[in-house]
C-alpha positions in Angstrom: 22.0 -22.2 10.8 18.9 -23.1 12.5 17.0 -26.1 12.2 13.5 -24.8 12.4 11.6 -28.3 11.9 11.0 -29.3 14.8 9.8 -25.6 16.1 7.3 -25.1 13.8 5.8 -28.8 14.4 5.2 -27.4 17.6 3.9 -23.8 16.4 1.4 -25.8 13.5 -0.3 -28.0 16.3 -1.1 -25.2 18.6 -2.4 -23.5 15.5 -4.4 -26.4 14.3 -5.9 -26.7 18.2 -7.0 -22.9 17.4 -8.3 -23.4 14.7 -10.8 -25.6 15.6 -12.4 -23.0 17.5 -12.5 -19.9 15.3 -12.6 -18.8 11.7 -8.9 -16.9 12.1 -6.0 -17.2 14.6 -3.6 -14.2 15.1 -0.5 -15.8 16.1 2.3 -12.9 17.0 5.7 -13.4 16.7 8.1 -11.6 18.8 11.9 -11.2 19.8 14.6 -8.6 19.7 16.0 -7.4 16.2 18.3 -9.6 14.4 16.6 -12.6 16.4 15.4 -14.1 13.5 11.6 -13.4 13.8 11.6 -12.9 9.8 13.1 -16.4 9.1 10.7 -18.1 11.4 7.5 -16.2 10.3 8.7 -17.2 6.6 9.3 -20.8 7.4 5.9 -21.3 9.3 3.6 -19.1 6.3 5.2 -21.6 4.1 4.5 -24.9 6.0 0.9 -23.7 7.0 0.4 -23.2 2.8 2.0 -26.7 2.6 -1.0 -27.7 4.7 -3.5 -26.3 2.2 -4.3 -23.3 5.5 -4.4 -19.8 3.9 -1.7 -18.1 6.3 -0.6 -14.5 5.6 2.4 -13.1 7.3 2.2 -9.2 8.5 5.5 -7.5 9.6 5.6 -4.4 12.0 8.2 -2.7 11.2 5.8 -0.2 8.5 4.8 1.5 11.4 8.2 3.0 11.5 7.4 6.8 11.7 8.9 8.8 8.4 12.6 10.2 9.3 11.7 13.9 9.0 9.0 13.3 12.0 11.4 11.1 13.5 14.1 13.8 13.3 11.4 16.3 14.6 11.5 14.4 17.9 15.5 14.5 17.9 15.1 10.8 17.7 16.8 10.0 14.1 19.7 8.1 15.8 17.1 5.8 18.0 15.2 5.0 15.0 14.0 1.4 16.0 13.4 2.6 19.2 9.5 2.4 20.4 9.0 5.7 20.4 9.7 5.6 16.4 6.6 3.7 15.8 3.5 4.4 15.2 2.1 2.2 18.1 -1.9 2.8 17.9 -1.8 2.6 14.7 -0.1 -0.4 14.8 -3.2 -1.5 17.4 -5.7 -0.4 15.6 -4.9 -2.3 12.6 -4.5 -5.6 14.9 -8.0 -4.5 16.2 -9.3 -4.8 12.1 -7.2 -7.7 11.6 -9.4 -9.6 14.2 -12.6 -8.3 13.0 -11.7 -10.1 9.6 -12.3 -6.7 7.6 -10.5 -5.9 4.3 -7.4 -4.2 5.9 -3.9 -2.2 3.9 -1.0 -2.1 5.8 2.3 -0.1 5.3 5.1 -2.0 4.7 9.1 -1.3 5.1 11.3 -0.7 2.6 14.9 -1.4 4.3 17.0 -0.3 1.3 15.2 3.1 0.9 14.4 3.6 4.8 10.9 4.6 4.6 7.8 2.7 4.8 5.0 2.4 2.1 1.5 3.2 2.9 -1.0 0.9 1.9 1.3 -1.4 0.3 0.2 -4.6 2.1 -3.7 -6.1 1.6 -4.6 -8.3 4.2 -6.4 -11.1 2.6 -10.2 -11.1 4.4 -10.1 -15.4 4.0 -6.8 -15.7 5.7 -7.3 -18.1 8.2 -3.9 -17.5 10.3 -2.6 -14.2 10.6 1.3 -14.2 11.4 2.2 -10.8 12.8 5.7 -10.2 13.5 8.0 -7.6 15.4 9.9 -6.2 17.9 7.4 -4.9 20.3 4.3 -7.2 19.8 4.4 -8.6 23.8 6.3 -5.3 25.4 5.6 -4.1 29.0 5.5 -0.1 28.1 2.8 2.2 26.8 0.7 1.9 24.8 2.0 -1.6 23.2 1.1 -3.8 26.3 -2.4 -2.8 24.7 -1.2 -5.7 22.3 -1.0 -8.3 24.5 -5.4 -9.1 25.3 -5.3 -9.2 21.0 -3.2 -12.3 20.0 -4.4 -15.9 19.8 -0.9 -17.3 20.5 1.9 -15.8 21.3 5.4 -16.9 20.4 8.7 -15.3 21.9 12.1 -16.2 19.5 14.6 -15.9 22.4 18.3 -14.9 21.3 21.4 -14.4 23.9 22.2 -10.8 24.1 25.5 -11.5 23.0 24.4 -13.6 19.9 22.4 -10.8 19.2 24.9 -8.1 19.2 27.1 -10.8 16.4 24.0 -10.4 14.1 23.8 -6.6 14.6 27.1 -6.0 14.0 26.9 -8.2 11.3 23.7 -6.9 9.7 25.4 -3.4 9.1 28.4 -5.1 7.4 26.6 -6.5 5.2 25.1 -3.1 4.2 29.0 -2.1 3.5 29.6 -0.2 6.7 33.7 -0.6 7.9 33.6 -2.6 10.9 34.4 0.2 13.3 31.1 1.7 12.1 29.3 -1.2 12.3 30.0 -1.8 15.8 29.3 2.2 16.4 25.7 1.6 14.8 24.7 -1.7 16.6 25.8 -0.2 19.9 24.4 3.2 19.9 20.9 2.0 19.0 20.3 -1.9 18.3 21.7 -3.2 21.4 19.8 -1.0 23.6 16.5 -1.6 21.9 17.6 -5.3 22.1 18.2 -4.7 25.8 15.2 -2.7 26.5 12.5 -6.0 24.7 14.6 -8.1 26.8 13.6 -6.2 30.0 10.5 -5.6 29.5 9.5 -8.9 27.5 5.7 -9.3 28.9 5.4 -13.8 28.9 4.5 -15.7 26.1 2.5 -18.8 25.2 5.5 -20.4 23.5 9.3 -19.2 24.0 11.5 -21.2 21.6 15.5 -21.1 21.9 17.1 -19.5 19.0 20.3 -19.8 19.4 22.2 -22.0 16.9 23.7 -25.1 17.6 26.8 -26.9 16.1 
């Protein structure tokens, strides 16, 4: 287990320092899958309300394209991959967020695999936007298209072979035999996890998230 005091100390003065100068900061988190990006959004939405700041956290991952489009490529078993997103979409809505107009976003739903349009509203007096996901500060196109849109931007930087631990892991806990877990995370997580890795583009703030005894 992480202790993520300290981090988000850091995170909550650059944000403050933002804030000063403009009615909403988009702060995007980024890292491989399984890196923890979730946890740390969470932690920092929740420390930013303890400081009476109306922060909204806004995951990626609802841009997943449907699986029958998905399969349409021959891409089911690279679901994850970039090319399974809807990535100008996914800019385009970034592009709103900024503007500070009333925006729906699609969210995830991990237990039925398919995302739900218009499931998220995007409060118009949010004050700190926290987007996070796998692809937010990538080096391919059209996602580098990200990179001129963020405020801050925050890498959550995981060992490769820490990450492929919480892969496998992630599929055992969804029941899978260990044999098949180890199948899944190494036909598809751990070479998307390679591939952000590769082509991570910098970031304001890179924080170690790897846990220490």
């Amino acid at each position: 287990m992480i202790n993520l005091t300290a981090q988000v100390n850091d995170l909550i003065e650059r944000i403050d320092e933002l804030r000063a100068t403009r009615a909403r900061v988009v702060v995007a988190i980024c890292g491989a899958p399984a890196s923890g990006k979730s946890t740390l959004t969470a932690e920092l939405v929740r420390r930013l309300h303890l400081n009476k700041v109306k922060a909204f956290p806004l995951p990626m991952d609802g841009f997943h394209l449907d699986n029958a489009v998905i399969s349409e490529m021959g891409l089911l078993a690279r679901k994850g991959a970039p090319e399974t997103f809807d990535a100008p979409g996914y800019i385009e809505l970034v592009r709103r967020v900024r503007e500070g107009k009333l925006v729906y976003a699609p969210k995830f739903d991990r237990d039925r695999d398919i995302s739900i349009a218009g499931a998220i509203a995007v409060p118009q007096d949010a004050e700190v936007i926290i987007a996070e996901g796998n692809y937010l500060m990538f080096d391919e196109d059209p996602w580098r298209e990200l990179a001129g849109l963020w405020d801050l931007t925050v890498r959550w930087d995981v060992p490769l072979p820490e990450l492929r631990a919480r892969l496998i892991q992630r599929w055992l806990d969804h029941n899978l035999s260990r044999t098949a877990a180890v199948r899944r995370a190494e036909g598809n997580d751990i070479p998307n996890a390679q591939r952000i890795l590769e082509a991570a583009l910098p970031c304001d703030i890179t924080l170690d998230g790897t846990p220490r005894p």
